[in-house]
C-alpha positions in Angstrom: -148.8 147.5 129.8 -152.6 148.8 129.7 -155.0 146.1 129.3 -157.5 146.2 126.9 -160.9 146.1 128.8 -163.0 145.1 125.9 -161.2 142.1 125.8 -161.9 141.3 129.7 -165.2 142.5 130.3 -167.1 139.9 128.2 -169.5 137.1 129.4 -167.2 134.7 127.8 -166.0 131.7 130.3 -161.8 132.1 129.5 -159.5 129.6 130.6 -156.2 130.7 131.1 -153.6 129.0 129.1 -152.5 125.7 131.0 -149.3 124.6 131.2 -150.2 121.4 133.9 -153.8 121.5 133.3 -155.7 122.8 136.5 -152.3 123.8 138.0 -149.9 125.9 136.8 -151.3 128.6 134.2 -149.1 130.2 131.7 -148.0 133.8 133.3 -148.2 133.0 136.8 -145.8 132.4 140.0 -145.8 129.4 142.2 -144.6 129.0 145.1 -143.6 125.4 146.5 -142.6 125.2 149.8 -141.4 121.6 151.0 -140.5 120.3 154.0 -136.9 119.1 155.2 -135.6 115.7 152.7 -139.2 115.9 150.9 -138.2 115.3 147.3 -139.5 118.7 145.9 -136.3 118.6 143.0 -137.0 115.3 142.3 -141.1 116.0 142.1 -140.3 119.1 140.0 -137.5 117.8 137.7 -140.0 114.9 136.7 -143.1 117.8 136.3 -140.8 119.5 134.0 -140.0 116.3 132.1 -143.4 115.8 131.5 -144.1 119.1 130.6 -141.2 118.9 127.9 -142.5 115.9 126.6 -146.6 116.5 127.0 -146.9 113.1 128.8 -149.8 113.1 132.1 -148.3 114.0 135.2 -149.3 113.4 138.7 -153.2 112.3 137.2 -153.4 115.9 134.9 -152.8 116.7 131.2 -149.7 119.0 130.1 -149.3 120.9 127.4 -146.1 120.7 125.5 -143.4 124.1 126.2 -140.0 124.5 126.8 -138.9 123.8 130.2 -136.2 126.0 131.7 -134.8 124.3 135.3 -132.8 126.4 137.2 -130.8 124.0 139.8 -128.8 126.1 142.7 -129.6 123.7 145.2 -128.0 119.9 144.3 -124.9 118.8 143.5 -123.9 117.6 140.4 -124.0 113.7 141.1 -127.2 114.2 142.9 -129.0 116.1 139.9 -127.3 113.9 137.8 -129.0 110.9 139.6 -132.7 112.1 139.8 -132.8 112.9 136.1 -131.4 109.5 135.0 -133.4 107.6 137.0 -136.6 110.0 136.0 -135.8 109.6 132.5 -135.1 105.2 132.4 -138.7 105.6 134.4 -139.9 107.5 131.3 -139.2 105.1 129.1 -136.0 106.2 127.9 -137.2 108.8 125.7 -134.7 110.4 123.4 -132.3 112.6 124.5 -131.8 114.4 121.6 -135.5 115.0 121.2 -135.9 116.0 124.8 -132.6 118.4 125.0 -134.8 120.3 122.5 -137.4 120.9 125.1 -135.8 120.9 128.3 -132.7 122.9 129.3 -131.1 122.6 132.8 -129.1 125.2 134.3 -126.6 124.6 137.1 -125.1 126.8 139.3 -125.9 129.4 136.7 -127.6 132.2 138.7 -126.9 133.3 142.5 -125.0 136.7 141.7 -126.5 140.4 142.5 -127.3 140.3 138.3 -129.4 137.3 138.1 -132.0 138.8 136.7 -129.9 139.3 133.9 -128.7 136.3 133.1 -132.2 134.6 133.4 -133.6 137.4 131.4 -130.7 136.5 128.9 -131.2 132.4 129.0 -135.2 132.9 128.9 -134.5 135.1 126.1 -132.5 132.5 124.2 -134.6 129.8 125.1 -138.0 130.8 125.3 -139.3 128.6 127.7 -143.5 128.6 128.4 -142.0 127.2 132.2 -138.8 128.3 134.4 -137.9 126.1 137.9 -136.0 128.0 140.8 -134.5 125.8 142.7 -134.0 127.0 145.5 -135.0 130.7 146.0 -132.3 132.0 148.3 -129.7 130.8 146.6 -130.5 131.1 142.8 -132.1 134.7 143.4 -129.2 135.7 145.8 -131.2 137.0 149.0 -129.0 138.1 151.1 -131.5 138.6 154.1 -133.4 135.5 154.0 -136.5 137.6 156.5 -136.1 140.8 154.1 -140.0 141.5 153.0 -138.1 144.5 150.8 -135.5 142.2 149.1 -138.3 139.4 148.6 -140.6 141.9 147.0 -138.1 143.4 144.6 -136.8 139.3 143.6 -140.3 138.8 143.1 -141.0 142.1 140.9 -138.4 141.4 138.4 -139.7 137.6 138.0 -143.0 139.7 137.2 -140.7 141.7 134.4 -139.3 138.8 133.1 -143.0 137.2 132.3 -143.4 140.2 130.7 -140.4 140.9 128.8 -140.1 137.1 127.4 -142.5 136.4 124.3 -143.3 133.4 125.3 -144.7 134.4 128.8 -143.9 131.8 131.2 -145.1 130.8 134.2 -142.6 130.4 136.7 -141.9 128.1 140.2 -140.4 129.0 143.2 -138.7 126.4 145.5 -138.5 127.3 148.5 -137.8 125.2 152.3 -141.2 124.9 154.8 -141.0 125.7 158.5 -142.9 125.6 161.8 -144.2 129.1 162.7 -144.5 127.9 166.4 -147.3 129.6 168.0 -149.1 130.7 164.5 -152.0 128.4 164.2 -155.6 128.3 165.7 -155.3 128.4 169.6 -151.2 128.4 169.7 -150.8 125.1 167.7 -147.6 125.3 165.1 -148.3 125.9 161.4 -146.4 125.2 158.2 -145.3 128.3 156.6 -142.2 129.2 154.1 -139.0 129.6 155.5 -137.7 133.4 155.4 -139.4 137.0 154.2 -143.6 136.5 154.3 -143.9 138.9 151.7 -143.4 135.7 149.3 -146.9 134.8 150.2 -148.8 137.7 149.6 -146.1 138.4 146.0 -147.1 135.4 144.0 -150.3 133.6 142.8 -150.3 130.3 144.5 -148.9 129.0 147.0 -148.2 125.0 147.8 -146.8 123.0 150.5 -145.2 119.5 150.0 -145.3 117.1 153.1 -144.3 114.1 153.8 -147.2 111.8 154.2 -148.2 109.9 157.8 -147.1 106.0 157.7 -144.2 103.8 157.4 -141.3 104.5 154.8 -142.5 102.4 151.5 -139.4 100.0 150.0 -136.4 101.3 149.6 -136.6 104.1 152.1 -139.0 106.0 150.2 -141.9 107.6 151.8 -145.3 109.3 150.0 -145.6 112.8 150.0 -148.9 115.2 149.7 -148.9 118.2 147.5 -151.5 120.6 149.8 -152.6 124.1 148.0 -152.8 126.7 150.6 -153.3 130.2 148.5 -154.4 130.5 144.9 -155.8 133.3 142.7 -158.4 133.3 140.4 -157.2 129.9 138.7 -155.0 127.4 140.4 -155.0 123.7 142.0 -157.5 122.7 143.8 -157.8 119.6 145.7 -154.8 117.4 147.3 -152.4 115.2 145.6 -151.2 112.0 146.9 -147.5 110.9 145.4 -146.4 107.5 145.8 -143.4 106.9 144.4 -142.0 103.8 143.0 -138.2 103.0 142.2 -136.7 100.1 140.6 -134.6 97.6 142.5 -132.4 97.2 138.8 -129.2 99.1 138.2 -129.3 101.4 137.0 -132.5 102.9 139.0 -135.6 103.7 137.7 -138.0 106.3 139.6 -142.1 106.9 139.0 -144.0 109.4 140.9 -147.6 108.1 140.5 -150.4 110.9 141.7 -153.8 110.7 142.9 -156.3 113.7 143.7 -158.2 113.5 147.0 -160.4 116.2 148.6 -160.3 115.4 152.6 -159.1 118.5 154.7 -155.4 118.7 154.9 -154.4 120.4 158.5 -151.3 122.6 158.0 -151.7 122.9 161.8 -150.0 120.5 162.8 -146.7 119.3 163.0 -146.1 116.4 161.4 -149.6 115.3 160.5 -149.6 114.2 156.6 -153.2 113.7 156.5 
């Protein structure tokens, strides 16, 4: 596509179109790495069920699109669980309304022609955000360390923005590891589990991690949402979740966010903050 530089070249301030305001513009790819037991499908289920229905999330505005959640990592009763008790902590919204806005497919993709059948569903669908949930398995890597096989996965993602009219960003699940030996003077750093070529592929880059301190009620623990790479526009700035689940039955589940700018070190193992 050749890009019209009399449109660019202006001294016009341009905001990219937001789809979680200050986080996820439309057109890009993030990546979300989260550490073991984290909660990243149940932090990103309830993202997209914001999105769908343009309610705040996590302290920032969204802007109302179709939500397209790809789910080749849980099972059905444990999907099946976070998006009731998302949706009773929602308010109960309608489900009629919502199924409008926000499709869910399971166990759809993970075959050497996914990026057909995304490329057909998107199609369909026209979502202005798609979830991949997890990576490896929904983009069928077969050679979880392949910088080749990443790169091309990640190149038709690229032609699918393109090729869908209503260019969507998309966001990449994938699991965090230690990279022993990787950080300032031999110290272990978080990193994304598999090919690095991920890294340098997409636009931004997060980790989620499990915050220092004693499990909250229930079991639950808070988690930090830390940006590690972005582009041009992406977050900035931490994000404390605290999450908050009913002791009724059926459960309810609330992921309240709040921004904080102290340093972060990915360094170390363990540390949350």
């Amino acid at each position: 596509m050749k890009l019209d530089l009399s449109e660019i070249l202006t001294t016009e301030v341009k905001e990219p179109n937001w789809i979680v305001q200050g986080r996820i513009p439309a057109g890009t790819i993030v990546l979300v790495a989260g550490d073991a037991g984290v909660g990243k499908s149940v932090m990103n289920l309830s993202e997209g069920l914001h999105v769908a229905l343009e309610r705040p999330f996590l302290g920032a505005t969204t802007v109302r699109h179709r939500v397209l959640y790809f789910d080749e990592e849980n099972s059905r009763p444990d999907v099946g669980a976070y998006l009731q008790q998302l949706w009773i902590g929602m308010g109960q919204p309608d489900h009629v309304e919502l199924a409008d806005w926000f499709q869910i497919e399971h166990f759809s993709l993970g075959v050497p022609d996914w990026p057909k059948r995304m490329q057909a569903i998107a199609k369909e669908f026209q979502p202005g955000i798609i979830y991949v949930d997890t990576a490896t398995s929904a983009l069928a890597i077969l050679e979880e360390n392949d910088n080749s096989e990443a790169q091309r996965a990640c190149q038709a993602l690229r032609h699918l923005i393109r090729d869908t009219e209503s260019h969507p960003a998309i966001k990449i699940l994938k699991h965090a590891k230690y990279n022993s030996g990787g950080g300032h003077k031999g110290q272990a750093r978080r990193t994304i589990r598999g090919a690095k070529a991920w890294i340098g592929a997409v636009d931004q880059t997060m980790f989620h991690i499990r915050a220092q301190g004693a499990p909250l009620k229930g079991g639950l623990h808070r988690t930090i949402l830390v940006p590690d790479k972005r582009r041009a526009f992406g977050m900035r700035g931490n994000i404390r979740i605290t999450p908050h689940e009913s002791e009724a039955s059926p459960k309810s589940l609330v992921l309240l966010g709040e921004t904080f700018e102290s340093k972060i070190d990915l360094l170390v193992v363990g540390e949350g903050e």
